[in-house]
C-alpha positions in Angstrom: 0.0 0.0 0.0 1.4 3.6 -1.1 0.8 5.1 1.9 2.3 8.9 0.7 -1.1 8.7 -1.3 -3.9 7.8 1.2 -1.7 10.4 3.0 -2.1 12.9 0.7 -5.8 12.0 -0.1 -6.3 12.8 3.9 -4.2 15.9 4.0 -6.4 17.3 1.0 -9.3 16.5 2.3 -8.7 17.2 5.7 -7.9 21.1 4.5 -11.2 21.4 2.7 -13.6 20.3 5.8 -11.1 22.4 7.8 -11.4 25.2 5.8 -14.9 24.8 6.1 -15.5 24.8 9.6 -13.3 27.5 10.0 -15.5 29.7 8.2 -18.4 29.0 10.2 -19.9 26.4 7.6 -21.4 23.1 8.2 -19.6 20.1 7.2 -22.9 18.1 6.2 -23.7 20.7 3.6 -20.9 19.4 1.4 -22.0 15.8 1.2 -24.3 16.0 -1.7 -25.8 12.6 -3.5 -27.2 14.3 -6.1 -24.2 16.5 -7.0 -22.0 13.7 -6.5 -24.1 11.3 -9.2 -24.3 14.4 -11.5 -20.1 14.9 -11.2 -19.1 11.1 -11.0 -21.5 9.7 -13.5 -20.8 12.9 -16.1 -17.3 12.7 -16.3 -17.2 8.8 -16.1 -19.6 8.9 -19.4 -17.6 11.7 -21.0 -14.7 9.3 -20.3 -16.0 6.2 -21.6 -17.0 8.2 -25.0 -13.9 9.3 -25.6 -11.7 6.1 -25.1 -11.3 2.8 -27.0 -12.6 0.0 -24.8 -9.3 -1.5 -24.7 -7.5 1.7 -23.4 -10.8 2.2 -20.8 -10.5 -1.2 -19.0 -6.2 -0.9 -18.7 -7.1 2.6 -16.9 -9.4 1.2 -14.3 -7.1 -1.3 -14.0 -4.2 0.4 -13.4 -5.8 2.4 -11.1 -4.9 0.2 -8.6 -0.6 1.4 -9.3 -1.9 4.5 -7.3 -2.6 3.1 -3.8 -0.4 -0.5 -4.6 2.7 0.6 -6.3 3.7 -2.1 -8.4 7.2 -3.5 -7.0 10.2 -3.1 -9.3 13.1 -5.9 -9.0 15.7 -3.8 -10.4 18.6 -5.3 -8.5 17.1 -8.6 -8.7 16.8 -8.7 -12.5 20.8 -7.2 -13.0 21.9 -9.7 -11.0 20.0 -12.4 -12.8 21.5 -11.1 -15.9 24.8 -11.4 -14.6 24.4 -14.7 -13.4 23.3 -15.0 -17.3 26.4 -12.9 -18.5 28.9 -15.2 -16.5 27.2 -18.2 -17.8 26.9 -17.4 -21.3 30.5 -16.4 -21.2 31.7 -19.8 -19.6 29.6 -22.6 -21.5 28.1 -20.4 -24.2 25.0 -18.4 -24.9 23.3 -22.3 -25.6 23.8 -23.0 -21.7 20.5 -20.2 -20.9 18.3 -22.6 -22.8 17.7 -24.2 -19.8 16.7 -21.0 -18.2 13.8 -20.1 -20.1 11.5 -22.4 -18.2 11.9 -20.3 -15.0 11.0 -17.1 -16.6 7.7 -15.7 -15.0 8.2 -12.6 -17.0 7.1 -12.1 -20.6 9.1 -9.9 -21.9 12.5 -10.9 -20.4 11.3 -15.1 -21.5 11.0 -13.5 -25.0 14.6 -11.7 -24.6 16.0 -14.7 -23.6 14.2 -17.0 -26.2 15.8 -15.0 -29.2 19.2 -14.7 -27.4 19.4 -18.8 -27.0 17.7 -18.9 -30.5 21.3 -17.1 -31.7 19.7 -13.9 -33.1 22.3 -10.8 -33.9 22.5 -8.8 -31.0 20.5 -5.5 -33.2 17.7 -8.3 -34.0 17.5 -8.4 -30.6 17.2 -5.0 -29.9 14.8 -4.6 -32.2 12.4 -6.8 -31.5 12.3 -6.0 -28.0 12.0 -2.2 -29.0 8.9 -2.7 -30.9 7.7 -4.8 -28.0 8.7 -2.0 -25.7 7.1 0.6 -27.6 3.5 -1.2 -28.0 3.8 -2.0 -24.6 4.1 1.4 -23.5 2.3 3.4 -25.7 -1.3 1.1 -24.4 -0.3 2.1 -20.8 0.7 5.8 -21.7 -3.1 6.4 -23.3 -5.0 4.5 -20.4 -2.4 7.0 -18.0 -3.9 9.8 -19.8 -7.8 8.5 -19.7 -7.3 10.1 -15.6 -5.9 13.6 -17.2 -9.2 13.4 -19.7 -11.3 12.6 -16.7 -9.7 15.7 -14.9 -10.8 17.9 -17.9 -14.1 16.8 -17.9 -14.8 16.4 -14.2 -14.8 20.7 -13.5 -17.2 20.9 -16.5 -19.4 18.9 -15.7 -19.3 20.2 -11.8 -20.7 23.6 -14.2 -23.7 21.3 -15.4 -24.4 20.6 -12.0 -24.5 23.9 -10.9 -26.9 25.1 -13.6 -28.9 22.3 -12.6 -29.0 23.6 -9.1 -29.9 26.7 -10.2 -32.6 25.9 -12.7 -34.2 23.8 -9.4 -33.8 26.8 -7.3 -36.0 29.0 -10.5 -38.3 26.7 -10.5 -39.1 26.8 -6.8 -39.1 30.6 -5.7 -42.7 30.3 -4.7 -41.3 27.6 -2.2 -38.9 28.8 -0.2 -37.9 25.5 2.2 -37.0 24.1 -1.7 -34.5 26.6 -2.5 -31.8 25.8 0.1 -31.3 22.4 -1.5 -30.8 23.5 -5.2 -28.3 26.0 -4.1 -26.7 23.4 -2.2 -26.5 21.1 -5.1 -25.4 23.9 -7.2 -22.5 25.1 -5.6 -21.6 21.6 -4.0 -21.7 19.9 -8.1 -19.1 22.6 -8.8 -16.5 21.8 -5.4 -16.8 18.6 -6.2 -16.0 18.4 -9.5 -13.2 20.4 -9.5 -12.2 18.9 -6.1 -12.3 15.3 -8.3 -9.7 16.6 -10.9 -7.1 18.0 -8.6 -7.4 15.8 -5.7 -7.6 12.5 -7.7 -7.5 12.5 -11.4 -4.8 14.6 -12.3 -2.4 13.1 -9.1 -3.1 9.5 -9.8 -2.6 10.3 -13.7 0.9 11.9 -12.9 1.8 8.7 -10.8 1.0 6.2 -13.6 3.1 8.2 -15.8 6.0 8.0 -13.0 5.8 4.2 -12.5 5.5 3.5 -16.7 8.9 5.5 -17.3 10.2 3.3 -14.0 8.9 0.0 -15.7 10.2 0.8 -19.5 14.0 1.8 -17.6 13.8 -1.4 -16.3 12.9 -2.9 -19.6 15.4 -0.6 -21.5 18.1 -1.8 -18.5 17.1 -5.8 -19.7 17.6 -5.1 -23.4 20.9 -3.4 -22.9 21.7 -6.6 -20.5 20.7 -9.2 -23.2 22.5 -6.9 -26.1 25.5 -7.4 -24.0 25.6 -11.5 -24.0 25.0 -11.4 -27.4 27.8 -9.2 -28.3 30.1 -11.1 -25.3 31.0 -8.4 -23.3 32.4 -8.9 -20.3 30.7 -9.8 -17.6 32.1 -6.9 -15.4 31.3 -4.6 -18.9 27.6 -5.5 -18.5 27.3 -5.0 -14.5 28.6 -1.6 -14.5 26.1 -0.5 -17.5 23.6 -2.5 -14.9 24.4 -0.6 -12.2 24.3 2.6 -13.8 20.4 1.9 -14.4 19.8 0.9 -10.6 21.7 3.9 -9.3 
């Protein structure tokens, strides 16, 4: 659990309702359902219009990366390819071919695969580039679903204010009605803007943090393969290994 995040969720919050009370207001007046369904639903329809279902369904799920940060095996995966490096370099790049069956990991099984299957070092590369690339470009759009969401979530908070208002018009002869479409008004417009800056745009940023972390450690596993393929030395590869861990 990313506990800077629920951290920062509570410190936000916390500001608002003490901002609040400290002027005097009343905490109840800003939980609102019906300014929260006209936020929450708006902006996830708006959402769901704009993105490929593909792209929608990776967002939601990496959701998730904001509050359980994925862990990164850095130092576990160099020294893996080390142990590969030394190996390679001993009995020959044929002597990994037993390894493959270990491999949990996709994209370092395929690396591995072409390296024992004696493709050129740039083959290599390549293919694992291309990979690389689709692989992050699917994450980078669903990252950016949560910055859309963000642009549409004060909009929409604007809808819900005009709503408010139009309920409040249609009730002056009933004054007891009017308090609750201001309410909703001015509570549709907190919380939609409250929605992008508090959560949208933060956990949109954070994705984009941990996909740069987990294509370095993809770019730090072709540069490790590359290197058995060419033969380096083993001590060549670990300080180009290290250099991505420090």
């Amino acid at each position: 659990m990313d506990r800077l995040t629920l951290l920062g969720l509570v410190v936000g919050l916390t500001g608002i309702m003490a901002g609040q009370i400290l002027e005097g207001g009343d905490l109840s007046i800003l939980f609102q359902g019906a300014a929260f369904l006209i936020v929450f639903g708006g902006t996830l329809g708006a959402v769901m219009v704009q993105c490929p279902t593909k792209v929608f369904f990776m967002a939601i799920k990496m959701s998730r990366w904001a509050f359980v940060t994925p862990r990164l095996h850095s130092r576990d995966m160099a020294r893996q390819l080390m142990e590969w490096s030394v190996l390679a370099r001993k009995e020959g790049i044929l002597a990994l071919e037993a390894r493959t069956s270990d491999i949990d990991d996709p994209f370092l099984k395929k690396g591995l695969q072409l390296l024992v299957d004696g493709n050129s070092a740039e083959k290599i590369r390549e293919v694992l580039d291309v990979d690389t690339h689709s692989w992050e470009q699917l994450r980078w759009q669903s990252a950016r679903v949560w910055e859309a969401a963000a642009g549409y979530s004060p909009t929409i908070g604007i809808i819900g204010a005009v709503l408010g208002l139009m309920h409040v018009m249609q009730n002056l002869g009933e004054p007891s009605k009017l308090g609750g479409g201001i309410a909703v008004a001015f509570v549709a417009t907190i919380y939609g803007v409250a929605f992008a800056n508090l959560l949208f745009l933060p956990v949109a940023n954070k994705l984009k943090s941990i996909i740069m972390q987990q294509t370095h450690m993809r770019e730090m596993v072709v540069d490790g393969l590359v290197g058995i393929a060419n033969g380096d030395n083993p001590r060549l590869i670990e300080i180009k290994l290290q250099s991505y861990i420090d």
